[in-house]
VEXDREN-2710 file (C-alpha; in Angstrom, 1 decimal):
% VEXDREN-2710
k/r/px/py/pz
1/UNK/-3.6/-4.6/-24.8
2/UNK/-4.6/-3.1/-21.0
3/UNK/-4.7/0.5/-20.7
4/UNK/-2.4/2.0/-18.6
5/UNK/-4.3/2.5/-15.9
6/UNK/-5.5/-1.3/-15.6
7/UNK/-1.8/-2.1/-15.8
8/UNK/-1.2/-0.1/-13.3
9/UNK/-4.1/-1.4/-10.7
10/UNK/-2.7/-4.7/-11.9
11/UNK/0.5/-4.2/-9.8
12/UNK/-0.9/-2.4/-7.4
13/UNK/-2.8/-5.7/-6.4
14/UNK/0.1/-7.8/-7.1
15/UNK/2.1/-5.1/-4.4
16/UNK/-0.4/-5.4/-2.0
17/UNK/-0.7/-9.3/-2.1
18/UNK/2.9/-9.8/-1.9
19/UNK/2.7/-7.4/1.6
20/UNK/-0.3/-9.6/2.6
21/UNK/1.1/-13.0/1.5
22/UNK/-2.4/-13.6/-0.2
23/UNK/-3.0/-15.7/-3.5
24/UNK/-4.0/-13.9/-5.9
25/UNK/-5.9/-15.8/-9.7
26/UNK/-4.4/-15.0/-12.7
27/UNK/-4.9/-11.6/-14.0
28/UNK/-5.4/-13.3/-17.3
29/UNK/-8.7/-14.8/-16.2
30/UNK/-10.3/-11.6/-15.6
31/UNK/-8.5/-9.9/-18.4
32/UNK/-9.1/-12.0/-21.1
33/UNK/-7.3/-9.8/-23.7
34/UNK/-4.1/-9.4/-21.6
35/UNK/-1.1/-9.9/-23.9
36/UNK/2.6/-11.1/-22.6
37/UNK/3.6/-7.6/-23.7
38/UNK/0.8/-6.6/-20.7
39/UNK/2.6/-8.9/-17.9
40/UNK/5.8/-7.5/-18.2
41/UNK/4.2/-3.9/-18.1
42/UNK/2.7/-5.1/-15.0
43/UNK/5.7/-6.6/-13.8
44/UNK/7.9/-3.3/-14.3
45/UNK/5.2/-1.1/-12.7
46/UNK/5.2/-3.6/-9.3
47/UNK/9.1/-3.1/-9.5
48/UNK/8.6/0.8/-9.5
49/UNK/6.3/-0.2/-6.7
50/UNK/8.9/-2.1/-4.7
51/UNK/12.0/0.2/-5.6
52/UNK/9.6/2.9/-3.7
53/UNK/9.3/1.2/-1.1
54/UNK/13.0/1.0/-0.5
55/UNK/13.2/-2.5/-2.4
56/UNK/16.5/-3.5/-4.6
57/UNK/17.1/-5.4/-7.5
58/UNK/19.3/-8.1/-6.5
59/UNK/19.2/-10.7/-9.4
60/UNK/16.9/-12.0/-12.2
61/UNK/15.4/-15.2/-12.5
62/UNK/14.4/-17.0/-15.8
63/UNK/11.6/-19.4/-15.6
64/UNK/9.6/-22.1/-17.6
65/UNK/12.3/-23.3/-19.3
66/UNK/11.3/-27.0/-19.9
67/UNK/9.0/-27.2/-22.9
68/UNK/6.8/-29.0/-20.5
69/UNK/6.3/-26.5/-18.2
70/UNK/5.7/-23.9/-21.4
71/UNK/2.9/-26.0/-22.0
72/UNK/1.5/-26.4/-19.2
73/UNK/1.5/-22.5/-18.7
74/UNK/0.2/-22.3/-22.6
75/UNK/3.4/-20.1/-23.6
76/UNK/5.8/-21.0/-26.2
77/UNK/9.0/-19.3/-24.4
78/UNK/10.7/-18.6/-20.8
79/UNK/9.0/-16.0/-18.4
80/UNK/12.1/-13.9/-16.5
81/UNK/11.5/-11.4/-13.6
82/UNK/13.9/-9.5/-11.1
83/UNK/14.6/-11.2/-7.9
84/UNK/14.2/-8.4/-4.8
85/UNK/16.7/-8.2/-2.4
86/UNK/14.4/-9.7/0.8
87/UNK/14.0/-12.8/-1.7
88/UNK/17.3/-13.6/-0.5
89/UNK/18.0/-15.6/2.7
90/UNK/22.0/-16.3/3.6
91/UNK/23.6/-19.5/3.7
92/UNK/22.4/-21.3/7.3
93/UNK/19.7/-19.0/8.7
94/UNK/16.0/-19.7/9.2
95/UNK/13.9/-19.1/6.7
96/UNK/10.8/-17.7/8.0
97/UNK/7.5/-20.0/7.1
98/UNK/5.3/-17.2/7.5
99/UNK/6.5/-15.2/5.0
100/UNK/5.0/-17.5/2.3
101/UNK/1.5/-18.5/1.3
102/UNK/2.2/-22.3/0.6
103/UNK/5.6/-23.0/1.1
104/UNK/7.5/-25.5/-1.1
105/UNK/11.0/-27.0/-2.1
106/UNK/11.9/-26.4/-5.5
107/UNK/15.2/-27.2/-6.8
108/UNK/16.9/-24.5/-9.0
109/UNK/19.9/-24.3/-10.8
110/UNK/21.6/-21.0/-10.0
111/UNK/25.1/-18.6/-10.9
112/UNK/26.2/-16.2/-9.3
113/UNK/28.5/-13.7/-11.7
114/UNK/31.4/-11.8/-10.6
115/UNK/30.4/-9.6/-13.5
116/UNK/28.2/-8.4/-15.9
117/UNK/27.8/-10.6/-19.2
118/UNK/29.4/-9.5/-22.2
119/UNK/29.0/-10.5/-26.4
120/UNK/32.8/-11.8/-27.1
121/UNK/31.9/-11.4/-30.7
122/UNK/31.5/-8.5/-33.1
123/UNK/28.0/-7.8/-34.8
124/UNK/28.1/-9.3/-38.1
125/UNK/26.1/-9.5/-41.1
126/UNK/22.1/-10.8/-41.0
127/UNK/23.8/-14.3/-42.3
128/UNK/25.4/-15.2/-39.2
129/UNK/22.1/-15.2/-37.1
130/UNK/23.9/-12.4/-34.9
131/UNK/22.4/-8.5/-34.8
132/UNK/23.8/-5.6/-36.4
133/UNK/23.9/-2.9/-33.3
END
């Protein structure tokens, strides 16, 4: 586990690359302890980062969801992170090249909801593979 004071110098750099549009190696290679537990502190201390800086949540993205790309990655589940609102870029207009480090295509399956999602079903017992909340 990082202390919270790497995590924190973690998304710090990961701020300032995004700003700079400049690649940055995996923080894993030169923290060779870092848990998933770790990434996802340092991914929710680059969103305080962003929010600060007058940044918006806009959606969430789940990736690696193909058991190939899992182990390619050398994880076992999906990675999910928020999607900012200048992520976005309306239907028809320019997308601007410079923005990105090495742009590419990637085709995506994507929803948009009209609302929040919502468990139809009541908590039952352990045997029905549901929680009790």
């Amino acid at each position: 586990m990082l202390t919270q004071d790497t995590i924190q110098a973690l998304a710090r750099r990961l701020y300032e690359a995004r700003k700079s549009r400049t690649q940055l190696r995996h923080f894993s290679q030169e923290q060779p302890g870092m848990t998933l537990q770790d990434g996802y502190a340092i991914q929710s201390e680059w969103v305080k980062l962003e929010i600060a800086d007058g940044r918006t949540i806009r959606g969430r993205k789940i990736g690696l969801t193909s058991r190939a790309m899992q182990l390619s990655s050398q994880i076992d589940e999906p990675d999910y992170a928020p999607l900012m609102d200048d992520m976005f870029f309306e239907t028809g207009s320019d997308i601007p090249m410079e923005r990105f480090i090495a742009p590419r295509v990637e085709v995506e399956l994507a929803f948009v909801l009209g609302r929040a999602l919502k468990d139809p079903a009541p908590p039952c017992s352990t045997s029905c593979g549901r929680p009790i909340t």
